[in-house]
Residue frames as qw, qx, qy, qz and C-alpha x, y, z in Angstrom:
[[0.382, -0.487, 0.572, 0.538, -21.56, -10.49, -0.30],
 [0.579, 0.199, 0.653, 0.445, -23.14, -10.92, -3.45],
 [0.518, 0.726, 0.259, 0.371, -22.78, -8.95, -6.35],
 [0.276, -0.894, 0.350, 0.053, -19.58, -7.83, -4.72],
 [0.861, 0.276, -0.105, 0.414, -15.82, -8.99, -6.54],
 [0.559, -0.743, 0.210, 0.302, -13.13, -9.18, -4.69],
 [0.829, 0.551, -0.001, 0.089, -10.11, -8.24, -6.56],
 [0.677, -0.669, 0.054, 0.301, -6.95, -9.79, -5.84],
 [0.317, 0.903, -0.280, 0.068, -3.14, -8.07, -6.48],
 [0.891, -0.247, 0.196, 0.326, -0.04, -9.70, -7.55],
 [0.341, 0.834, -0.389, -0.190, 3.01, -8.69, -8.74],
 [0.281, 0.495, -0.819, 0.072, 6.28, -11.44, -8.70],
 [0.932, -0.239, 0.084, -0.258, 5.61, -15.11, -7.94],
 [0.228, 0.644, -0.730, 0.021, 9.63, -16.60, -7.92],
 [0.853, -0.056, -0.515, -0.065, 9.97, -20.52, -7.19],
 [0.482, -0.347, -0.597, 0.539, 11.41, -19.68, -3.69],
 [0.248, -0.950, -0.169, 0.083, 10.75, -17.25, -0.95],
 [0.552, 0.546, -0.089, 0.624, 13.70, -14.40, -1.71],
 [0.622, -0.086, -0.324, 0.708, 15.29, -13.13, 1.03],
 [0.165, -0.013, 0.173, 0.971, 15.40, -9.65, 0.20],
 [0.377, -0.317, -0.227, -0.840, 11.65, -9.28, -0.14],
 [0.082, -0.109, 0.778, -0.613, 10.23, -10.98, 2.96],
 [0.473, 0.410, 0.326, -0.708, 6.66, -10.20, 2.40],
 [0.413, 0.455, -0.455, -0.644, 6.75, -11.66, -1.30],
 [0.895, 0.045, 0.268, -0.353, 4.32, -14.59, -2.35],
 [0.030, 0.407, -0.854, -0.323, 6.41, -18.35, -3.93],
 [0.306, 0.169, -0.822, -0.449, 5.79, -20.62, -5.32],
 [0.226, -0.177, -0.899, 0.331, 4.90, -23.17, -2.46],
 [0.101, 0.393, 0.430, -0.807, 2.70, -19.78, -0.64],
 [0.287, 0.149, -0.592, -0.739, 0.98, -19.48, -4.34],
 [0.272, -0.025, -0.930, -0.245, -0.24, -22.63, -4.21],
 [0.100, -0.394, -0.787, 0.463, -1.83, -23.01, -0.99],
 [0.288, 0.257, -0.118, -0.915, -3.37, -19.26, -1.77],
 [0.511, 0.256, -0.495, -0.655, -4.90, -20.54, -4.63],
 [0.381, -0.212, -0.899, -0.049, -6.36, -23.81, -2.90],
 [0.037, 0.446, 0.615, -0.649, -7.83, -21.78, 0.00],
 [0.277, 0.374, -0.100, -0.880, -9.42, -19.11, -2.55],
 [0.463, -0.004, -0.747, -0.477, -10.72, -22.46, -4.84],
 [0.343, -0.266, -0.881, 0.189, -12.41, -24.04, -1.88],
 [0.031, 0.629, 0.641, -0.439, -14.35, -21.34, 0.09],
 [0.229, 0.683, -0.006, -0.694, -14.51, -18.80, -3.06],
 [0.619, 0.683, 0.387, -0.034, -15.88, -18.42, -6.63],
 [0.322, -0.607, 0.280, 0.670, -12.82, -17.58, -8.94],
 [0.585, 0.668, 0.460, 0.001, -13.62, -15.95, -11.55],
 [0.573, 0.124, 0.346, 0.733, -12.29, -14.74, -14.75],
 [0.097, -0.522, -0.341, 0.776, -12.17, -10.83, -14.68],
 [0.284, -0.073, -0.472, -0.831, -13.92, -9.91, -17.97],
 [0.490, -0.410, -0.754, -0.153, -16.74, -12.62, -16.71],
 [0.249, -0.699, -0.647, 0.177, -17.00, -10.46, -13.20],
 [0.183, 0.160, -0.080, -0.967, -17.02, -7.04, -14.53],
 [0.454, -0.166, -0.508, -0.712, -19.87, -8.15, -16.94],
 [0.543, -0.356, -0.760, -0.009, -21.66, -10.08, -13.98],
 [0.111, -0.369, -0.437, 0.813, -21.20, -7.52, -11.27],
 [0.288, 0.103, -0.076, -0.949, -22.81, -5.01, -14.09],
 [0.427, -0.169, -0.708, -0.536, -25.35, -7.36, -15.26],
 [0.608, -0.333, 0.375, -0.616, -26.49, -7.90, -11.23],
 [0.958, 0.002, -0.125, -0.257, -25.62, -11.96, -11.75],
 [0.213, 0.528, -0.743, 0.353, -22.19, -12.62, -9.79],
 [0.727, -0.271, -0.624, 0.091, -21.63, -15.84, -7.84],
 [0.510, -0.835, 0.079, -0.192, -21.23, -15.29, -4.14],
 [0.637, -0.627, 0.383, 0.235, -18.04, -14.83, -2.61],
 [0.817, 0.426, 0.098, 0.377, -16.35, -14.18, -6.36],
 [0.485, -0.693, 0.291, 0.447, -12.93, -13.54, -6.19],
 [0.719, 0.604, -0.018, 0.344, -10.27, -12.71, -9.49],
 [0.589, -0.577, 0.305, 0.477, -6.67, -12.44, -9.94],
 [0.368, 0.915, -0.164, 0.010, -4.66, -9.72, -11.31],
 [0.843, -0.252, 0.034, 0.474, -0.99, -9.56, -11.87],
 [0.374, 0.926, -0.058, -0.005, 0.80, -6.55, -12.73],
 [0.250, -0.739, 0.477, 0.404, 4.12, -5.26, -14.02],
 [0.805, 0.523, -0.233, -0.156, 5.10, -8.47, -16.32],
 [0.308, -0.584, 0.751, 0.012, 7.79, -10.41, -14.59],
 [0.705, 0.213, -0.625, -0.257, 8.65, -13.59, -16.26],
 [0.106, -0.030, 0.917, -0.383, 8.11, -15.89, -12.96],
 [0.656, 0.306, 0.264, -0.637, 4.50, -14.97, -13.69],
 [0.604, 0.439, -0.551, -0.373, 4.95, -17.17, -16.79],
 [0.285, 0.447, -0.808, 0.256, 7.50, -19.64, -15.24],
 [0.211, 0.062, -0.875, 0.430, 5.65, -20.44, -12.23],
 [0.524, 0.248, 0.165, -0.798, 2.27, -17.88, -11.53],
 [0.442, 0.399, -0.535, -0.599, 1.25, -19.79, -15.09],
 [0.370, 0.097, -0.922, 0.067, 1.77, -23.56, -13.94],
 [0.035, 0.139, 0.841, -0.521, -0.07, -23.17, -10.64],
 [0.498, 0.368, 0.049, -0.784, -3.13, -21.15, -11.98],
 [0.522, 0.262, -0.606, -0.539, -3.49, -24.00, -14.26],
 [0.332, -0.036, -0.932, 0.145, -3.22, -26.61, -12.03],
 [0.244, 0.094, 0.498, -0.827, -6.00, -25.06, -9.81],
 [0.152, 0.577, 0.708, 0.377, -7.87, -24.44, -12.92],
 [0.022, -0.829, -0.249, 0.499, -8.04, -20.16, -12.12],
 [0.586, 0.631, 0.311, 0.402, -8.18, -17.55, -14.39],
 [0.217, -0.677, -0.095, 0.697, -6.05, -14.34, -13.79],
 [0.459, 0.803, 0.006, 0.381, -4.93, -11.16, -15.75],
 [0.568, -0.184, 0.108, 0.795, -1.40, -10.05, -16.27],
 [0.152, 0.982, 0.076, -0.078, -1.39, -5.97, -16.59],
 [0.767, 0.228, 0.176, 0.574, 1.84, -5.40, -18.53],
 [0.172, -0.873, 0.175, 0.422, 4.40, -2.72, -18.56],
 [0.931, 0.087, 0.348, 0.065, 5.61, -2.98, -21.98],
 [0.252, 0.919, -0.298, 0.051, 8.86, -1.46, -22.31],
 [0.440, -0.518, 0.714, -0.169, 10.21, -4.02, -20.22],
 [0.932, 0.261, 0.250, -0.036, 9.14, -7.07, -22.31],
 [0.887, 0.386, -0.043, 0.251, 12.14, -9.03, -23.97],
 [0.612, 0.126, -0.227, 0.747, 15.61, -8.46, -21.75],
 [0.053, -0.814, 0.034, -0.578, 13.87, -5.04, -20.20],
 [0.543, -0.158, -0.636, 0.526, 14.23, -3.75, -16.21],
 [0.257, -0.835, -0.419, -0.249, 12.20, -2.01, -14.02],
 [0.012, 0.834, -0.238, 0.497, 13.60, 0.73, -12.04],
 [0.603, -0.633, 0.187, -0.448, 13.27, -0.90, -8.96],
 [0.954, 0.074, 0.132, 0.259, 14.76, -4.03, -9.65],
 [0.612, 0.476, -0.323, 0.543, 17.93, -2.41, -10.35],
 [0.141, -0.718, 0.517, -0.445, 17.72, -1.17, -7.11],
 [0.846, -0.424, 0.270, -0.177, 17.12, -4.00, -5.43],
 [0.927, 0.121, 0.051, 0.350, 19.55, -6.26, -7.43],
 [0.476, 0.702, -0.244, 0.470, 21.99, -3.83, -7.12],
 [0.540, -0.569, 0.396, -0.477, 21.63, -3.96, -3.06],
 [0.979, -0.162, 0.102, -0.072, 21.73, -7.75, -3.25],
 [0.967, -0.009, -0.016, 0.256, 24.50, -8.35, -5.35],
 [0.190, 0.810, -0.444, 0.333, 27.18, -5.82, -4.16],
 [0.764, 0.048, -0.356, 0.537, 29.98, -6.84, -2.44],
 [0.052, -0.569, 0.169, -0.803, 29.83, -3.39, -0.46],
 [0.465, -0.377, -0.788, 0.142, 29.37, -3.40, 3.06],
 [0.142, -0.634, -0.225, 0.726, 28.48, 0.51, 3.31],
 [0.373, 0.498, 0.503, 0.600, 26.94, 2.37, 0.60],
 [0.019, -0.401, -0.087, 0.912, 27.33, 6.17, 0.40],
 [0.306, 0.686, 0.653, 0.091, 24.48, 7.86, -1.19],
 [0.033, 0.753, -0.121, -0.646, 25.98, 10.94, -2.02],
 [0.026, -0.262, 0.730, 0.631, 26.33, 9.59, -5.87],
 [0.019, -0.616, -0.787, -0.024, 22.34, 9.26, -6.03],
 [0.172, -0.516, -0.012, -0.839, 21.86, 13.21, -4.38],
 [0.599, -0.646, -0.340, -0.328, 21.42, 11.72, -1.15],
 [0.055, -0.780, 0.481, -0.396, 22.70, 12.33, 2.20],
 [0.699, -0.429, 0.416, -0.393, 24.22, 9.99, 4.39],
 [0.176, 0.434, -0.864, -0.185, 24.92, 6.08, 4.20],
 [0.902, -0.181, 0.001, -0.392, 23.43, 2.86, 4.72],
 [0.388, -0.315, 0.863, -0.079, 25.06, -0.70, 6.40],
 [0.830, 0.280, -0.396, -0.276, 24.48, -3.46, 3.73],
 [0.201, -0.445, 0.854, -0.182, 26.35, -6.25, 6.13],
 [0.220, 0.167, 0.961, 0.024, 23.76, -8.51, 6.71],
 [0.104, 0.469, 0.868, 0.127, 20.45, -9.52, 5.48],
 [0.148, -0.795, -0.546, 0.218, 18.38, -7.52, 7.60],
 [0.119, -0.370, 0.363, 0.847, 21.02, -4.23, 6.60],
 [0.138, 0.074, -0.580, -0.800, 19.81, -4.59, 2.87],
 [0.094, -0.578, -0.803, -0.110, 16.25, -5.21, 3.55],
 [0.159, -0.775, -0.313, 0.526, 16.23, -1.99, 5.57],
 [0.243, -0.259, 0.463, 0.812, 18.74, -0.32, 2.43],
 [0.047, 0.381, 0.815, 0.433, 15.76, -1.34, 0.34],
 [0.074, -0.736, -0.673, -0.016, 12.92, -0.29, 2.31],
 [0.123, -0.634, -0.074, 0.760, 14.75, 3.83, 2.95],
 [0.018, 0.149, -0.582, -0.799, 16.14, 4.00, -1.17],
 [0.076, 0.268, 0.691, 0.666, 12.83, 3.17, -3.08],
 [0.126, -0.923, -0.335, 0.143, 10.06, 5.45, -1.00],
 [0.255, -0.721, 0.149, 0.628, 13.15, 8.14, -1.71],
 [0.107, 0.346, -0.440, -0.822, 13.33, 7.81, -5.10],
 [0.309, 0.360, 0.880, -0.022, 10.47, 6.45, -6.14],
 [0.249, 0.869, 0.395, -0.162, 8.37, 9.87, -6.87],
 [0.161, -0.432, 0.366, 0.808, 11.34, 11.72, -8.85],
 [0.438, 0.656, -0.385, -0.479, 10.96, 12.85, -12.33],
 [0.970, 0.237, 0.007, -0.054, 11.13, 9.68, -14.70],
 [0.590, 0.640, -0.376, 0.317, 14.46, 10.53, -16.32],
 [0.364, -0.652, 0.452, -0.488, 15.83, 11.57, -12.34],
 [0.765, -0.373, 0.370, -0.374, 14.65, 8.11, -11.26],
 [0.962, 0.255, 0.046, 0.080, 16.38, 6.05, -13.81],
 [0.399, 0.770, -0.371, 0.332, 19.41, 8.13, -13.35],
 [0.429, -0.604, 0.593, -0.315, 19.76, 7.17, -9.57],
 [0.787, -0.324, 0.525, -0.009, 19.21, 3.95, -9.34],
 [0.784, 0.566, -0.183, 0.180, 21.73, 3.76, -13.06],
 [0.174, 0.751, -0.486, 0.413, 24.18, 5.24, -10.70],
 [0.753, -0.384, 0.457, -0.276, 23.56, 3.09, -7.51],
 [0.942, -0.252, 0.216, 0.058, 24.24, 0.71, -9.33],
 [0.658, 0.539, -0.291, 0.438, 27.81, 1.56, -10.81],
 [0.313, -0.668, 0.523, -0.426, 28.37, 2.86, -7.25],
 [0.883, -0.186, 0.149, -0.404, 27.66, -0.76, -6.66],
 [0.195, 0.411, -0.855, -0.250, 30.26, -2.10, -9.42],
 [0.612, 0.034, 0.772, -0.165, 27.55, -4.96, -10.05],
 [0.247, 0.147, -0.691, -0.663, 26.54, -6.84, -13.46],
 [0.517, 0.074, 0.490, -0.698, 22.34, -6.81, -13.25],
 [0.407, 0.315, 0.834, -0.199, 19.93, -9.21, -14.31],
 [0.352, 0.252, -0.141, -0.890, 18.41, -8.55, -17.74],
 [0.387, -0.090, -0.877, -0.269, 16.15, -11.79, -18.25],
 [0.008, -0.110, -0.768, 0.630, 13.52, -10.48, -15.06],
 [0.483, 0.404, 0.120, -0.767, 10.65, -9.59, -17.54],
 [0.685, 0.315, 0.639, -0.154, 8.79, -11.42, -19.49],
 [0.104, 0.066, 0.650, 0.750, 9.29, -12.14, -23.90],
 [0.427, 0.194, -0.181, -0.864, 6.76, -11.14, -26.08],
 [0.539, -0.012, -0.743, -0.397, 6.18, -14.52, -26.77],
 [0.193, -0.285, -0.861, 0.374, 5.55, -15.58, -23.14],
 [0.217, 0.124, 0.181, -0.951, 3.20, -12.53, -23.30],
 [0.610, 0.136, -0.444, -0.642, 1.19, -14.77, -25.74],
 [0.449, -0.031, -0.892, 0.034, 1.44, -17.89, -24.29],
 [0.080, 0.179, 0.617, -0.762, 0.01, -16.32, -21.15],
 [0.507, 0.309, -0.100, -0.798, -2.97, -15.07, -23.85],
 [0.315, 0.207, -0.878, -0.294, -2.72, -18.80, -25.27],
 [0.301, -0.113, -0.910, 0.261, -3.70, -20.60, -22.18],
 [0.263, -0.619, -0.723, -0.156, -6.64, -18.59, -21.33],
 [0.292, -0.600, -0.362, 0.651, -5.49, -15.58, -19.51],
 [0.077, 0.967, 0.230, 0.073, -6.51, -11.83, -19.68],
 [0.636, -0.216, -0.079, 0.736, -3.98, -9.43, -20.58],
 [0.051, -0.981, -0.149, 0.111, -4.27, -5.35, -19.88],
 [0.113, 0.870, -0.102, 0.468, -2.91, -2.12, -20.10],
 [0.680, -0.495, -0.164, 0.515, 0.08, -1.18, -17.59],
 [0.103, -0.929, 0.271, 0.231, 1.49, 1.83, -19.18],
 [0.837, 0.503, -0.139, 0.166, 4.40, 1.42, -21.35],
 [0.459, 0.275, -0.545, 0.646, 7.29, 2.74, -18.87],
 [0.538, -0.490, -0.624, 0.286, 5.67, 2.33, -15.43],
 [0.003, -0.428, 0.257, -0.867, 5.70, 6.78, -14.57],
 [0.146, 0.716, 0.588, -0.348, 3.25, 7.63, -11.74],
 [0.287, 0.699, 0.454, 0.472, 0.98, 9.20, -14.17],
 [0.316, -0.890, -0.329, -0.022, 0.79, 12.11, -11.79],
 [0.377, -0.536, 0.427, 0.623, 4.60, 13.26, -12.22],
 [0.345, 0.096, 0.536, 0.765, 4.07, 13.48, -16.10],
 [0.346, 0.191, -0.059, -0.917, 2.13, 16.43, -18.13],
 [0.737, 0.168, 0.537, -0.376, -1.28, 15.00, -18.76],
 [0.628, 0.529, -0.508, -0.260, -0.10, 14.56, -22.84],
 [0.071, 0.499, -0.844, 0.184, 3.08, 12.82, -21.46],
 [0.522, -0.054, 0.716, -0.460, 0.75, 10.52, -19.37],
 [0.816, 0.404, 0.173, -0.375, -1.61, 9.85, -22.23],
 [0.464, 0.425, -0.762, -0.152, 1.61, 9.29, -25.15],
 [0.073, -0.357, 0.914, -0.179, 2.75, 6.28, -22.44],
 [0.516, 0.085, 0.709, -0.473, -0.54, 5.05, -21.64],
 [0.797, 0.457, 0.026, -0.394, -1.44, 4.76, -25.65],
 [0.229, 0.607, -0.761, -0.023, 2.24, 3.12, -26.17],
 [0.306, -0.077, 0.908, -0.276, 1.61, 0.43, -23.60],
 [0.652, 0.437, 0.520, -0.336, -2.08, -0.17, -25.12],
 [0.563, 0.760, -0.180, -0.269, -0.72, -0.30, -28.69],
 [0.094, 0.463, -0.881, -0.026, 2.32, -2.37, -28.24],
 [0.478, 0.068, 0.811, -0.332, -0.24, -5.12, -26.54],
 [0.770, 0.394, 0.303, -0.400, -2.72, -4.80, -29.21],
 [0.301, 0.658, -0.650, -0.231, 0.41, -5.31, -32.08],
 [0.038, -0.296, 0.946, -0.127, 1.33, -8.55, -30.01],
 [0.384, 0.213, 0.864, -0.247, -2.12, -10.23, -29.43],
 [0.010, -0.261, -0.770, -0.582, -4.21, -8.87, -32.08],
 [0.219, -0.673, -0.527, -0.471, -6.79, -6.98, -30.17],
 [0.075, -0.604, 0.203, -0.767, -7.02, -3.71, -27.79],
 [0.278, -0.223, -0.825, 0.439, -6.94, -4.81, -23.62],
 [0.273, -0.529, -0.714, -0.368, -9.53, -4.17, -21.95],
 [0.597, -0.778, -0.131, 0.147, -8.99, -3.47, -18.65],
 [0.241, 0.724, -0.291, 0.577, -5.93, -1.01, -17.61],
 [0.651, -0.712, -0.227, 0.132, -4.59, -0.74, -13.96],
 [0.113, 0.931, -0.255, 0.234, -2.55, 2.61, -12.88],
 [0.653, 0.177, -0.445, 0.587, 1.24, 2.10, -12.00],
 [0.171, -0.037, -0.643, 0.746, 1.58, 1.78, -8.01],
 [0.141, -0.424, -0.745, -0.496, -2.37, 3.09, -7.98],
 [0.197, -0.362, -0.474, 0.778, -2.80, 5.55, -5.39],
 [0.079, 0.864, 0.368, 0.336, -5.85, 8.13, -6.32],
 [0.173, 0.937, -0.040, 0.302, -4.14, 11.36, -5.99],
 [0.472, -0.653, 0.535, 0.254, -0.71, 10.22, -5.33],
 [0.629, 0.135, 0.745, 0.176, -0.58, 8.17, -8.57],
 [0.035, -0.296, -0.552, -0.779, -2.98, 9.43, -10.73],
 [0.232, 0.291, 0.402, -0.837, -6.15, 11.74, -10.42],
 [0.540, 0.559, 0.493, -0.391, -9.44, 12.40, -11.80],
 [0.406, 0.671, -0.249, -0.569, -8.18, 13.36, -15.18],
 [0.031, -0.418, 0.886, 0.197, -6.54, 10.15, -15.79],
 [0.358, 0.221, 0.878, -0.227, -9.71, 8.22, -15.25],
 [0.292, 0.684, 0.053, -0.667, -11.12, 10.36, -17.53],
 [0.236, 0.660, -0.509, -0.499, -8.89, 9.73, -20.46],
 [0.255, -0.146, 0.956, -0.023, -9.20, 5.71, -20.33],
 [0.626, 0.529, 0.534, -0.208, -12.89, 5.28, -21.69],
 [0.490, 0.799, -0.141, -0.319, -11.51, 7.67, -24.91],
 [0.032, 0.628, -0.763, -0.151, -8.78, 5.39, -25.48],
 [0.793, -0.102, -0.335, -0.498, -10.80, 2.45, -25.36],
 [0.233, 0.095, -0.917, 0.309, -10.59, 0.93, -22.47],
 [0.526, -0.507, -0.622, -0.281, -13.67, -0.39, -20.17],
 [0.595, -0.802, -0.035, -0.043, -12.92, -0.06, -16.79],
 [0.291, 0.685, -0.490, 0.454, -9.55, 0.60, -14.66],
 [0.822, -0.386, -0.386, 0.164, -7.66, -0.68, -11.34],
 [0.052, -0.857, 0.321, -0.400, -6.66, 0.88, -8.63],
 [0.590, -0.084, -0.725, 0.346, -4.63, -0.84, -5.62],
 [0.342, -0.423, 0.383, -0.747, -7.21, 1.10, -3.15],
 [0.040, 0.019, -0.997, 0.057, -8.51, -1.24, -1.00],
 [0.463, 0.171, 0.244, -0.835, -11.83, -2.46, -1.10],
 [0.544, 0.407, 0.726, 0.105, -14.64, -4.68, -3.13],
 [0.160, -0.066, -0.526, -0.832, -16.01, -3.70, -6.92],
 [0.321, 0.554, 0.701, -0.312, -19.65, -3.30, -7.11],
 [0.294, 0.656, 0.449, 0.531, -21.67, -1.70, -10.16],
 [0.078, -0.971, -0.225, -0.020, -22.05, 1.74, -8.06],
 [0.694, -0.460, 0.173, 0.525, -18.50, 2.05, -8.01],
 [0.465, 0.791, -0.198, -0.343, -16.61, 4.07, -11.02],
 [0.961, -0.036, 0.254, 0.107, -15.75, 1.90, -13.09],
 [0.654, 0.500, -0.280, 0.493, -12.32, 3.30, -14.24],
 [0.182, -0.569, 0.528, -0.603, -11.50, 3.53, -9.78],
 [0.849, 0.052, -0.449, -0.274, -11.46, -0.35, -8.90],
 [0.492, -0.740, 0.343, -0.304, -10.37, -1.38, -6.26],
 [0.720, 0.371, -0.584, 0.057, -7.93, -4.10, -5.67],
 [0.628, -0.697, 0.291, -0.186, -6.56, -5.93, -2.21],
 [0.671, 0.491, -0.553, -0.044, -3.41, -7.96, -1.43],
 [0.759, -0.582, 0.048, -0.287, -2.33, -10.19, 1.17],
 [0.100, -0.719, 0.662, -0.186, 1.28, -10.90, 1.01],
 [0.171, 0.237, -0.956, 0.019, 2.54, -14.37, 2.43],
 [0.478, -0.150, 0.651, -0.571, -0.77, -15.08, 4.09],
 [0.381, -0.048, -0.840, -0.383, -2.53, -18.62, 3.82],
 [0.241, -0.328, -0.898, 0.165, -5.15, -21.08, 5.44],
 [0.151, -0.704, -0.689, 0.084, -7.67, -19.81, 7.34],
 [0.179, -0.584, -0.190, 0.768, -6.21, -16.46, 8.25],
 [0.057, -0.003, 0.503, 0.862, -6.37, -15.93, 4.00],
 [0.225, -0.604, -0.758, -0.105, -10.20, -17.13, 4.32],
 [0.302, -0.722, -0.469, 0.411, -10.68, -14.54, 7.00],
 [0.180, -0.423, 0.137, 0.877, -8.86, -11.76, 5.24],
 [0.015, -0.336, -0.674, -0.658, -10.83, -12.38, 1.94],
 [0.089, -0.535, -0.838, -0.067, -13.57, -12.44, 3.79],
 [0.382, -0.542, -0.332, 0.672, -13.45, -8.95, 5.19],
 [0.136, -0.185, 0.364, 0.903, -12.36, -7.43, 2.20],
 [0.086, -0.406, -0.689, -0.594, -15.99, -7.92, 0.76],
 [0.197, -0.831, -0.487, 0.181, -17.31, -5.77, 3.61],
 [0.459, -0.523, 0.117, 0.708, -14.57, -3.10, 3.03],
 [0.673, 0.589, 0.332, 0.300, -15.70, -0.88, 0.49],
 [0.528, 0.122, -0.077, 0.837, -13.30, 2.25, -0.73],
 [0.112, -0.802, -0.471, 0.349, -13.54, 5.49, 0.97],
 [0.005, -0.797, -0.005, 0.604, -12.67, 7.97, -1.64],
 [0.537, 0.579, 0.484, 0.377, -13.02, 8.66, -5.24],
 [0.254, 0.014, 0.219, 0.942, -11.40, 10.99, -7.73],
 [0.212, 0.724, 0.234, -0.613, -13.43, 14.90, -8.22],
 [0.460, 0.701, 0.275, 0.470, -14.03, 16.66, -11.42],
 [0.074, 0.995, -0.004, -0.070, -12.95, 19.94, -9.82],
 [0.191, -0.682, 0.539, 0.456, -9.49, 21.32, -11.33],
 [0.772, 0.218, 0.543, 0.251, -10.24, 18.92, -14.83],
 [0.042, 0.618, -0.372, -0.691, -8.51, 19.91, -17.76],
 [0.795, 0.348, 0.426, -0.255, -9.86, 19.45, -20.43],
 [0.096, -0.408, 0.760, 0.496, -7.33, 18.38, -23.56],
 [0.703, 0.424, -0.336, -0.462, -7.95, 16.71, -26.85],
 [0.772, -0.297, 0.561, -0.037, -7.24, 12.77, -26.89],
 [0.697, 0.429, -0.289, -0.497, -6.02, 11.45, -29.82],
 [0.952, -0.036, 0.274, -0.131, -6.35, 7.21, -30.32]]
């Protein structure tokens, strides 16, 4: 296992366990996490094992923690416990959403939670059919059909449905689920790494490759405004190699100046890897030993496919 980093993926850490997402890590499940991963693993800060994986001088069994999107629990709560451990993570930002923004998804979902509907027609989306929103287990299932269905539209498409869901809904959403600019700094204050997310969260792989670049220099230009110096690291929105984003995208990231990139395939980093096709793993609610045992795996697990050059267009970049 050495000179192998495991690298782990978060996205929302909320001070309870929410209903509605089952599978999503709190506060309380944080913690423990983050005592099992200090006790049988090396946690290291991810600028410190990129440059140590390349340099061939990583501790054994080193582990780092990402966060992506920008939710302001990561602040609120992620923030508090990661100190109290003493771990370092990075937060990969989406930064259209900073100060009062919302992510697509989150309007669906908070529009599922807080109707008052107990049948929702989807014919005012462009789908067929209905869903049962009675109980719980209704809008968990509402959840898990609507955002694999509109997830890959067209940008504009996807912000139109779930704008309409929720007026079909007749609900009044949440605009305080993303993180300020200033908590963006404080997060940069206290010792953490903050990246590249894209500036409105597309899959790159639904926009023309320009389109892709504009967003991806927006997001890496708003960050460098706020902190005073260009992120390092990037990681692709939702990160699927050629469902996501493809071989050109990896491409364009070194000319923009970034170092290396994340994906959310699964697997360890080593130096023989490409370093703008990183792997990442996550592990949901799991703790104690079974987390021990899952870590432990992941550092035998390396990825089993990487982006081609064939079909690359080549295009001008411009910084």
């Amino acid at each position: 296992m050495r000179q192998r980093l495991v690298v782990l993926n978060y996205h929302q850490v909320p001070e309870q366990a929410d209903s509605l997402r089952p599978d999503q890590v709190d506060r309380h499940v944080f913690r423990q996490q983050l005592k099992t991963l200090k006790y049988f693993f090396n946690v290291v800060d991810l600028d410190y094992g990129v440059d140590a994986m390349r340099a061939g001088n990583l501790p054994p069994r080193a582990v780092a923690i990402t966060f992506d999107d920008g939710y302001r629990d990561n602040h609120d709560v992620a923030l508090e416990e990661l100190l109290r451990a003493q771990c370092p993570a990075t937060f990969f930002i989406a930064t259209d959403y900073l100060d009062g923004g919302r992510m697509w998804n989150d309007t669906l979902i908070e529009s599922i939670r807080l109707t008052q509907k107990n049948t929702l027609s989807l014919e005012a989306i462009g789908l067929e059919g209905s869903l049962r929103l009675a109980t719980n287990q209704d809008r968990i299932q509402a959840i898990r059909t609507l955002i694999p269905a509109v997830k890959y539209l067209e940008l504009s498409a996807r912000q139109s449905a779930v704008d309409k869901l929720a007026r079909v809904c007749e609900v009044e959403l949440p605009n305080d689920m993303m993180m300020s600019s200033l908590q963006i700094k404080s997060l940069a204050e206290a010792g953490m790494g903050i990246g590249g997310h894209t500036s409105s969260h597309p899959i790159l792989l639904k926009l023309p490759l320009a389109d892709a670049v504009s967003d991806i220099i927006r997001g890496r230009d708003a960050l460098t405004q706020l902190l005073g110096k260009e992120p390092r690291f990037f990681a692709y929105p939702n990160g699927k190699l050629g469902q996501d984003f493809s071989y050109e995208h990896t491409q364009v990231l070194p000319e923009l100046g970034f170092d290396a990139a994340f994906t959310t395939q699964w697997g360890y980093v080593n130096k023989e890897l490409p370093s703008f096709e990183l792997p990442r793993v996550g592990f949901c609610r799991t703790v104690g030993w079974k987390l021990t045992v899952k870590v432990l795996r992941s550092f035998f697990d390396s990825p089993v496919e990487f982006a081609q050059p064939d079909q690359l267009n080549t295009q001008v970049v411009l910084r």
